[in-house]
C-alpha positions as CSV (number, residue, x, y, z in Angstrom):
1,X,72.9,161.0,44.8
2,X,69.5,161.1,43.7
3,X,66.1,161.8,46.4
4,X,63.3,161.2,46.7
5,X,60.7,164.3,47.2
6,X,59.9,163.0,50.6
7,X,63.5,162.7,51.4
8,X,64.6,166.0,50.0
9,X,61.9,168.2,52.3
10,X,62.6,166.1,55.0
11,X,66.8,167.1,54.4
12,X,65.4,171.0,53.8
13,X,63.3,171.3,57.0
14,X,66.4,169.8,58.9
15,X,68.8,172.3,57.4
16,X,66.9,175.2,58.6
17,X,66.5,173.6,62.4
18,X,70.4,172.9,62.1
19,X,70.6,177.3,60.9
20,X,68.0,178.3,63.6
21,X,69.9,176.4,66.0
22,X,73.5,178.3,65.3
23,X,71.7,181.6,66.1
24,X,69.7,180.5,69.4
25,X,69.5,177.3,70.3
26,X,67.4,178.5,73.3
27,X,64.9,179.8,71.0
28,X,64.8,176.7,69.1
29,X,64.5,174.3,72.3
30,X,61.7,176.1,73.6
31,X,59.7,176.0,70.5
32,X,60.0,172.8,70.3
33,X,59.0,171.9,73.5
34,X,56.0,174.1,73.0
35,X,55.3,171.8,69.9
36,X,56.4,168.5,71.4
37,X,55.8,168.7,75.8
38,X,56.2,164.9,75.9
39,X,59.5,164.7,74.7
40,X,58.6,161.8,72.5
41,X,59.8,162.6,69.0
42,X,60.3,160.9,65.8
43,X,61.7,164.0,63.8
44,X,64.8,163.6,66.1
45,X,64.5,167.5,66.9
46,X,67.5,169.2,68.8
47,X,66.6,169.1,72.5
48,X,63.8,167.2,73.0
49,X,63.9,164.2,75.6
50,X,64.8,160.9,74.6
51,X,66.5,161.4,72.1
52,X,69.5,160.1,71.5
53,X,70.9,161.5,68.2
54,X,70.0,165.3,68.3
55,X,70.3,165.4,64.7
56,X,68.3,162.6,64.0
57,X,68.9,159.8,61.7
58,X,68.7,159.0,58.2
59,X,65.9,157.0,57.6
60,X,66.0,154.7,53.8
61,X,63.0,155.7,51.6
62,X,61.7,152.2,52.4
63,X,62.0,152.5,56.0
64,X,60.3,155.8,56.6
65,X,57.4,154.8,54.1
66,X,56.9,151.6,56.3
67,X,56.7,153.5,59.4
68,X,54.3,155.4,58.4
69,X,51.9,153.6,57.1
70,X,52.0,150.3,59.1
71,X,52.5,152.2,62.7
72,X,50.6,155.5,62.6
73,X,47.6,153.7,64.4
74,X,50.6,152.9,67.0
75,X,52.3,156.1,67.3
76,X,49.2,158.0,67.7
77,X,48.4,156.1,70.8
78,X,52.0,156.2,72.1
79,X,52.2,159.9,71.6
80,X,49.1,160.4,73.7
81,X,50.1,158.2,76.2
82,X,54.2,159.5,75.9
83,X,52.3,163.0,76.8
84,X,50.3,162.1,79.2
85,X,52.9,160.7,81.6
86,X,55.0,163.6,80.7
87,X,52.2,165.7,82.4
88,X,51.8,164.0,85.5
89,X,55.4,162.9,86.1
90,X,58.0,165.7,87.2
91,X,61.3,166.1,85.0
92,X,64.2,164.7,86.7
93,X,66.4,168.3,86.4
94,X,63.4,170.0,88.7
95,X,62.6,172.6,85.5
96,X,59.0,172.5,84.3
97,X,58.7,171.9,80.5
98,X,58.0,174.6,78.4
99,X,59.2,176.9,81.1
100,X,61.6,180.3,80.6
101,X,65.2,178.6,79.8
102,X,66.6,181.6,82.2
103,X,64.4,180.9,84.9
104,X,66.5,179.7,87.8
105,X,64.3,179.3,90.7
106,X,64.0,175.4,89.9
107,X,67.6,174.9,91.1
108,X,68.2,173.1,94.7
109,X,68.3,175.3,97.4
110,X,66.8,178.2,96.0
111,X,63.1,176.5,97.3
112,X,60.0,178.3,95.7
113,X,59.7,182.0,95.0
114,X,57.7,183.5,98.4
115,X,54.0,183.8,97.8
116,X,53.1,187.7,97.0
117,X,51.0,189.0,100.1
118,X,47.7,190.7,99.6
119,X,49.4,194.2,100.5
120,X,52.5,193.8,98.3
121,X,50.5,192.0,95.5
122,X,48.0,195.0,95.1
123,X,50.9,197.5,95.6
124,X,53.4,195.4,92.7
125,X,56.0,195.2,95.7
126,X,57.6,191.8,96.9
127,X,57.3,191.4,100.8
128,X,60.7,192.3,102.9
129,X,62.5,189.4,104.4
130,X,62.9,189.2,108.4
131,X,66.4,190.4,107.4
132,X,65.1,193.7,105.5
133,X,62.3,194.5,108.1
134,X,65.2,194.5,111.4
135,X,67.6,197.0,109.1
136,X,64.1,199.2,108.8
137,X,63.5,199.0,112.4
138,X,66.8,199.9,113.2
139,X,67.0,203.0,110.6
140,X,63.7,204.5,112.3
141,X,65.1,204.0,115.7
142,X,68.0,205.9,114.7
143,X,66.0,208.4,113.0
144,X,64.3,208.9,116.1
145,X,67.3,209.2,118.7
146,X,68.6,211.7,116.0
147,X,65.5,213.4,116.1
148,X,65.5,214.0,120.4
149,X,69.3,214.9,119.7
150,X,68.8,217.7,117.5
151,X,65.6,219.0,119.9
152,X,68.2,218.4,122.7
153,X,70.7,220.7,121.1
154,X,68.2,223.2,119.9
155,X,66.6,223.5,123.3
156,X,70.3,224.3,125.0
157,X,70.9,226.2,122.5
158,X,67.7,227.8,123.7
159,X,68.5,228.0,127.3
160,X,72.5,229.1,126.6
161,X,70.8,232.5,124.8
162,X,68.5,232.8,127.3
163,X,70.7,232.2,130.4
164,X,72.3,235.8,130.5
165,X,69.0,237.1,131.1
166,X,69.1,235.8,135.0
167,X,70.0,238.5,137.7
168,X,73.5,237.3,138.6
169,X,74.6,236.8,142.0
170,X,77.0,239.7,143.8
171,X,78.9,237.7,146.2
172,X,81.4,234.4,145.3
173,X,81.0,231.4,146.7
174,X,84.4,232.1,149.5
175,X,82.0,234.8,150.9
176,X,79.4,232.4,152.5
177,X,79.7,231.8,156.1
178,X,79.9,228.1,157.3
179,X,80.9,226.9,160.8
180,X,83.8,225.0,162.0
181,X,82.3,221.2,161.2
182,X,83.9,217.7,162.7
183,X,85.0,215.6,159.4
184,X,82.3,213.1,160.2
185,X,79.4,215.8,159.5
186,X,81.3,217.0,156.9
187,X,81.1,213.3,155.2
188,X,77.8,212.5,156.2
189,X,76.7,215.7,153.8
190,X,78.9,214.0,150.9
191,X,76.6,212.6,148.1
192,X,73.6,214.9,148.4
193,X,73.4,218.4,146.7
194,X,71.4,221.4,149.1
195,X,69.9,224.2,147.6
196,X,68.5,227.2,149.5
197,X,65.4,229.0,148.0
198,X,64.4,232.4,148.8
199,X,60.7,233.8,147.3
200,X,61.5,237.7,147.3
201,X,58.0,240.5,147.2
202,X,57.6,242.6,144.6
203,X,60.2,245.2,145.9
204,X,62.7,242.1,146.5
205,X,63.0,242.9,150.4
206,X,61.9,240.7,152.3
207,X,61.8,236.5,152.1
208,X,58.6,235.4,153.0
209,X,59.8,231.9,151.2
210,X,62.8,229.9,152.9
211,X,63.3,226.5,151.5
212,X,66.0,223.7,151.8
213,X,66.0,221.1,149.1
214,X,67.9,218.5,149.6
215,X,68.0,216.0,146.9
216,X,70.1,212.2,147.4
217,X,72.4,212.2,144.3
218,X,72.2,208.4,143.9
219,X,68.1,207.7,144.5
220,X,66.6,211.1,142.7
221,X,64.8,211.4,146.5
222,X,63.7,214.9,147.7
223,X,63.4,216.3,150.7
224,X,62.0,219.6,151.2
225,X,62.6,222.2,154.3
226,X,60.6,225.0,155.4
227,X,61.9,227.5,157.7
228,X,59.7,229.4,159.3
229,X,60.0,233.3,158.5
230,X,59.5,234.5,161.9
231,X,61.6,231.8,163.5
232,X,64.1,233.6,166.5
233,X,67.5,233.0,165.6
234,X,70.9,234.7,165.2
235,X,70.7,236.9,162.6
236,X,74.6,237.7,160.9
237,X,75.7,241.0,160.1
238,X,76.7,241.6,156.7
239,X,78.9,244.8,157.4
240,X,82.4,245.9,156.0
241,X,83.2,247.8,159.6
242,X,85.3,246.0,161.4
243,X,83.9,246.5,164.4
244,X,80.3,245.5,162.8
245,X,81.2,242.0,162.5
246,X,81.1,240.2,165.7
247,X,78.2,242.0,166.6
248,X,75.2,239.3,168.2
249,X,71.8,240.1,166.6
250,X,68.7,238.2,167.0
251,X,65.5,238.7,165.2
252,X,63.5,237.0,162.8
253,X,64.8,233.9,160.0
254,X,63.6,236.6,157.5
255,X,65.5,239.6,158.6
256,X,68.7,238.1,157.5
257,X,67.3,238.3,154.1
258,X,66.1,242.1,154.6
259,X,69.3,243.4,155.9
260,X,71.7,241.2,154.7
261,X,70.2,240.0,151.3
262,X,70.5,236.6,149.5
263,X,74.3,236.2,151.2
264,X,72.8,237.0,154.5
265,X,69.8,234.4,154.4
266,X,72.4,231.7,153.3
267,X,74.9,232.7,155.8
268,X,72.0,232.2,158.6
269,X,71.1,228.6,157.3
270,X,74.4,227.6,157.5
271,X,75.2,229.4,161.1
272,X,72.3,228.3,162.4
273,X,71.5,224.9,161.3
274,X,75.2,223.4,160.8
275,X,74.7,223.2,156.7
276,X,77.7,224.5,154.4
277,X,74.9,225.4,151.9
278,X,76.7,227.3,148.9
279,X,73.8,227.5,145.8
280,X,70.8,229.1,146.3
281,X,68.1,230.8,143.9
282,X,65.8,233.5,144.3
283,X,62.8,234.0,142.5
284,X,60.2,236.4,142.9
285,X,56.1,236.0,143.1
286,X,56.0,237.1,139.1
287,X,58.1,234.4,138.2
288,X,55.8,231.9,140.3
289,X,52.6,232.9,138.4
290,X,54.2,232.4,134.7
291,X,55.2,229.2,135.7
292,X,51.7,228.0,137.1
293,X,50.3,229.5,134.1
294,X,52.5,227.7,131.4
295,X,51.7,224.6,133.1
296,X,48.1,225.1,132.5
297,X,47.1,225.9,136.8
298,X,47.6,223.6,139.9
299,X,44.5,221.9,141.3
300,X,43.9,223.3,144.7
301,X,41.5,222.2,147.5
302,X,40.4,225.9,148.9
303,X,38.7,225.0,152.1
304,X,35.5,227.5,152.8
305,X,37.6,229.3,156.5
306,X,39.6,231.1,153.3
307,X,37.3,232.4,151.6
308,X,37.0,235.4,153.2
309,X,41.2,236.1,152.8
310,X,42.1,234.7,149.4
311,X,40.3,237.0,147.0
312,X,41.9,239.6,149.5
313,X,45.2,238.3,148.5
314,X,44.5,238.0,144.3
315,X,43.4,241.7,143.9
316,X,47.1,242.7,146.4
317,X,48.7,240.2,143.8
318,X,47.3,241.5,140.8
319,X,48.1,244.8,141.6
320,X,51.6,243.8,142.5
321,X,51.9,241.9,139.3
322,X,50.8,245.4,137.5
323,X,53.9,246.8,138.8
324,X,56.6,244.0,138.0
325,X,54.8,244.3,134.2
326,X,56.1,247.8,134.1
327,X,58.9,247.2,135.7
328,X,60.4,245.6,132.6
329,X,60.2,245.0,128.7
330,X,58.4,241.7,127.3
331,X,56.0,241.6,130.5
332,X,52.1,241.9,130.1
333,X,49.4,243.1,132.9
334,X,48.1,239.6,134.1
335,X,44.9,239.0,134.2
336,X,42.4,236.9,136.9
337,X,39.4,236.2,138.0
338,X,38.3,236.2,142.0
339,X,37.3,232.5,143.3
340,X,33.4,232.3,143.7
341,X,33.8,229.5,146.2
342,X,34.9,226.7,148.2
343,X,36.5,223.0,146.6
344,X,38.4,221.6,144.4
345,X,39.2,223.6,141.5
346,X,42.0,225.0,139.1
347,X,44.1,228.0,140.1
348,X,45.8,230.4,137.5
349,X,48.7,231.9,138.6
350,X,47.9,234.7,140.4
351,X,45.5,232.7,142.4
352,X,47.8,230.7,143.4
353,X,50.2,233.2,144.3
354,X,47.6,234.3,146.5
355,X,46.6,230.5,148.0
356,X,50.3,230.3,149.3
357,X,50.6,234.0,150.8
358,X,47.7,233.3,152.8
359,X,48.5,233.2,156.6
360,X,45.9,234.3,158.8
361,X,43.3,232.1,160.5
362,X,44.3,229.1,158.0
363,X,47.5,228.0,160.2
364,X,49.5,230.8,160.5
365,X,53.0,230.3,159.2
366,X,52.8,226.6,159.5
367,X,50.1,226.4,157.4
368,X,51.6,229.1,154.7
369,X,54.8,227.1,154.1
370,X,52.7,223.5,153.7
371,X,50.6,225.2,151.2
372,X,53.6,226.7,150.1
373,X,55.4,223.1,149.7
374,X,52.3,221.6,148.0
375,X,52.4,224.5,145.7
376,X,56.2,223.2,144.8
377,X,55.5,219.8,144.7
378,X,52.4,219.9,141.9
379,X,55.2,222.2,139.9
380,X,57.4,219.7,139.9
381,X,55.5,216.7,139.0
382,X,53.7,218.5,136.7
383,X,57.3,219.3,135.1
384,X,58.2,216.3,135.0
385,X,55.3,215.4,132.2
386,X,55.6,218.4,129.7
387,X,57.0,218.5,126.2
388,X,60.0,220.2,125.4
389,X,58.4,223.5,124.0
390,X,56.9,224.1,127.4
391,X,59.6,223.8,129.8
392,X,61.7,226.1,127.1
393,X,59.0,228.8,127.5
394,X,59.3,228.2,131.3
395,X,62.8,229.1,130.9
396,X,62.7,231.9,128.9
397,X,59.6,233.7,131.4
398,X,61.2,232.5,134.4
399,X,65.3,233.2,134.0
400,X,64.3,237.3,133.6
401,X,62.9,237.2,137.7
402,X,65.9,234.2,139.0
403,X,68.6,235.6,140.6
404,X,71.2,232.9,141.7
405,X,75.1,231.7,141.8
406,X,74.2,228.3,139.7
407,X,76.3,228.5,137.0
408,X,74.6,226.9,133.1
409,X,76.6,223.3,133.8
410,X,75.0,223.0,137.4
411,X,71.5,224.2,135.7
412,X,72.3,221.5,133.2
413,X,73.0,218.4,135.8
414,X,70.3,219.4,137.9
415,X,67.6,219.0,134.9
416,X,69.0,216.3,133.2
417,X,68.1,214.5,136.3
418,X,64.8,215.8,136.9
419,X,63.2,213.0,135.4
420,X,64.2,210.9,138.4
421,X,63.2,213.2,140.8
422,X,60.9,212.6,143.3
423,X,59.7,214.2,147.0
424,X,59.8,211.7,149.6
425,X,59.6,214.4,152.9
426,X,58.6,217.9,153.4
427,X,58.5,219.8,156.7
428,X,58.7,222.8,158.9
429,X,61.2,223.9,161.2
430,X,61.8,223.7,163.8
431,X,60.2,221.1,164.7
432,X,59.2,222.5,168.2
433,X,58.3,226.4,168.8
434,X,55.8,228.1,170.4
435,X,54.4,231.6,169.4
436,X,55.9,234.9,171.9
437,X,56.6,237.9,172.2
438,X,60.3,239.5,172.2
439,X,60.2,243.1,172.6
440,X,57.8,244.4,169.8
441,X,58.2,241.7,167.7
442,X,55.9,238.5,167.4
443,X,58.3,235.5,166.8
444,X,58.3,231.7,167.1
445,X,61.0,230.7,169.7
446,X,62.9,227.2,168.9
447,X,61.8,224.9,171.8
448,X,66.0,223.4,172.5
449,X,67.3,224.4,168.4
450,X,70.3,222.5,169.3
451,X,67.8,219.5,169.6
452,X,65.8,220.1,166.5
453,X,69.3,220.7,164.0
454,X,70.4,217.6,165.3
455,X,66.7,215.8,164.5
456,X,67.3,218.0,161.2
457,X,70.8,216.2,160.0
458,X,68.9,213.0,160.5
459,X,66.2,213.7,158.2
460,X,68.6,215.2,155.8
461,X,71.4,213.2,155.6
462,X,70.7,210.1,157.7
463,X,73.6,211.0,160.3
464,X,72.6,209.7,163.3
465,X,75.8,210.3,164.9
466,X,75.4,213.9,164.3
467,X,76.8,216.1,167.1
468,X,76.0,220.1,167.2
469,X,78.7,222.3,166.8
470,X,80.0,224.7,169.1
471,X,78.4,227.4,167.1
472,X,75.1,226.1,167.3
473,X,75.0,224.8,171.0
474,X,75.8,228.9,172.1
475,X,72.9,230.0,169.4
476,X,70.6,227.6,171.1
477,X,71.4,228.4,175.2
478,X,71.7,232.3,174.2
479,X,67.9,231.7,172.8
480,X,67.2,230.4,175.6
481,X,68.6,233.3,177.6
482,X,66.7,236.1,175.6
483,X,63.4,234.2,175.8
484,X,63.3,232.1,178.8
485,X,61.8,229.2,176.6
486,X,64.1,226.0,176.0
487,X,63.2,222.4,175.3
488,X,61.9,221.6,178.8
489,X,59.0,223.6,177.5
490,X,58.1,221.0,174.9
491,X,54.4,219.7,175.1
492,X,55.1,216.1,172.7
């Protein structure tokens, strides 16, 4: 079979698509829709649109030499047009011509790729679906609970090396005195934990600091007591000798502490005032000051009628501060300043040491204890707002000068609670006493105790079918006895 030179390239160039096409057709459909983007072809090229024969057709030397010459005008005009429509018209399979053959984002369903956002676009990263940003949220929040874990664990960790350092108590919990109760007292103190607090002096004698705190397990509420050091009650001997114990003494509320130490002060709350009072902690003036220190100062009011006694009191405290430094490793001479006048201001430690010992001529003991209070209330809510760095150095300067009989768990409920915390009453008591003389000693008598324990369990526990005990109604008439005041003397 003979052809003609026309024929014969045409039959070469199709060869060599036909070859191109067995190694990548791909290749060879993307070229030639780079060549031809209309589709429109006459050369009958593999892949193009339209085309019905992918190899194309034969065409007679007398056919393809008429088309060409009597239709070119023709073709050139449908080509343009042919490419033109191609342009403006979509392709009905969605993918744009000319585009990459692996390029699946044309498919239904997938939509259109998400524009870049400035951020991501000048950092070359593709923005994070809603899906990816919640599983980031969620790893930081974990990173962050894992975070206050590990400073949780640290910081009893902390606390559990440092707790040994605390002056342990010398007497068990069976050892405390606590009267006969009815079983409907007994309930009524059910659901609130009572604390007794002693401040020793330097030489850990005498308790010129006796507190209850009383704090409602379920509503954080605190209720803070102050007994009156020189408050006339039975004092109870804390004696081996038989024939020591059911001796009657009376003297001061502090005495008990002075002759009878911390199981002596608590076994006179309890005798006294109907409590069954078993925890208690004693701290000393030393350990006071490091706190207020560490907790940058309280913010006192010092009226001008104590002026003339409160830098008095800061040079006694500073030299009594002198001697508890060299009365033990670790602990450096404190320094202070004496206050140049009246106001508002901030009080370092030993200042305020010295604000709270302060007694005559600003209120006597009433007064003392409500500074005292106020003193223990700014400590507390100024607690409750420090970082975990200070309250660990608060444990490590305090433990040293705490004796008590909480043991580390009770340490641990109490300040995991702390947070919650919150004074709602603080008081003297009694409620009613007048200032006189028994014997040698100046005291303040109870106006009817019997009275004011019973106006004391209300506060305390909201029993307001309270009923004094035995014990308590014989402390009050033998008062009454010894001093010749009762509650008929009562002014209000």
């Amino acid at each position: 079979m003979k052809y003609r030179d026309d024929e014969y390239g045409y039959e070469n160039r199709r060869r060599e698509a036909d070859q191109r096409r067995r190694v990548r057709p791909d290749v060879e459909m993307t070229s030639q829709r780079r060549r031809n983007p209309a589709g429109a072809g006459t050369s009958g090229s593999y892949g193009t649109r339209g085309t019905a024969d992918p190899y194309g057709a034969r065409r007679t030397a007398q056919s393809a030499s008429g088309a060409r010459n009597t239709s070119a005008s023709r073709n050139t005009g449908t080509r343009a047009r042919n490419a033109s429509a191609a342009r403006t018209s979509a392709p009905a399979s969605g993918r744009r011509i000319g585009a990459d053959p692996y390029d699946r984002s044309y498919q239904a369903g997938r939509g259109k790729r998400p524009a870049a956002s400035k951020e991501a676009a000048g950092k070359g990263k593709r923005p994070l679906s809603a899906k990816a940003k919640k599983k980031r949220r969620i790893r930081r929040i974990l990173f962050a609970v894992e975070g206050i874990l590990l400073l949780l664990v640290l910081g009893g960790l902390f606390v559990i090396s440092k707790w040994d350092k605390r002056q342990k108590s010398t007497f068990a919990k069976k050892d405390i005195y606590v009267n006969e109760l009815p079983e409907n007292t007994i309930q009524s103190m059910e659901g609130y934990r009572t604390i007794a607090i002693f401040g020793a002096d330097e030489e850990g004698s005498h308790s010129d600091v006796i507190m209850i705190a009383n704090i409602d397990n379920k509503t954080g509420e605190v209720t803070l007591t102050s007994v009156l050091r020189d408050t006339y009650w039975n004092v109870p001997v804390i004696s081996d000798k038989i024939e020591d114990k059911n001796e009657e003494k009376y003297a001061k509320a502090n005495n008990a502490y002075h002759t009878g130490g911390d199981l002596g002060a608590l076994n006179a709350l309890n005798k006294n005032l109907d409590l069954n009072i078993t925890e208690y902690v004693t701290v000393n003036w030393y350990a006071v000051s490091q706190v207020v220190d560490l907790l940058g100062g309280m913010e006192i009011d010092v009226p001008e009628s104590m002026m003339g006694e409160i830098n008095g009191y800061i040079t006694n405290t500073q030299q009594e501060a002198r001697s508890w430094a060299e009365g033990g490793p670790g602990k450096g001479e404190k320094g202070t300043t004496q206050i140049k006048g009246p106001g508002l201001q901030t009080l370092d430690g030993l200042q305020t040491v010295a604000y709270c010992r302060i007694r005559h001529g600003n209120g006597g003991d009433d007064g003392r204890t409500q500074r005292q209070r106020e003193v223990v209330n700014q400590i507390l809510e100024k607690a409750k707002k420090q970082d975990i760095g200070t309250l660990l150095n608060m444990c490590d300067a305090v433990l040293p000068e705490v004796r008590t009989n909480l043991e580390l768990d009770d340490v641990v409920s109490l300040a995991s609670g702390v947070g919650n915390y919150k004074m709602v009453a603080q008081f003297p008591f009694p409620y009613h006493q007048v200032d006189a003389l028994v014997g040698p000693a100046s005291v303040k008598v109870p106006l009817g105790l019997a009275d004011d324990v019973a106006q004391l369990h209300l506060d305390l526990f909201k029993d307001d079918k309270y009923e004094p005990s035995a014990t308590v109604q014989q402390i009050s008439d033998k008062i009454e006895d010894l001093t010749g005041y009762s509650a008929e003397d009562r002014t209000d």
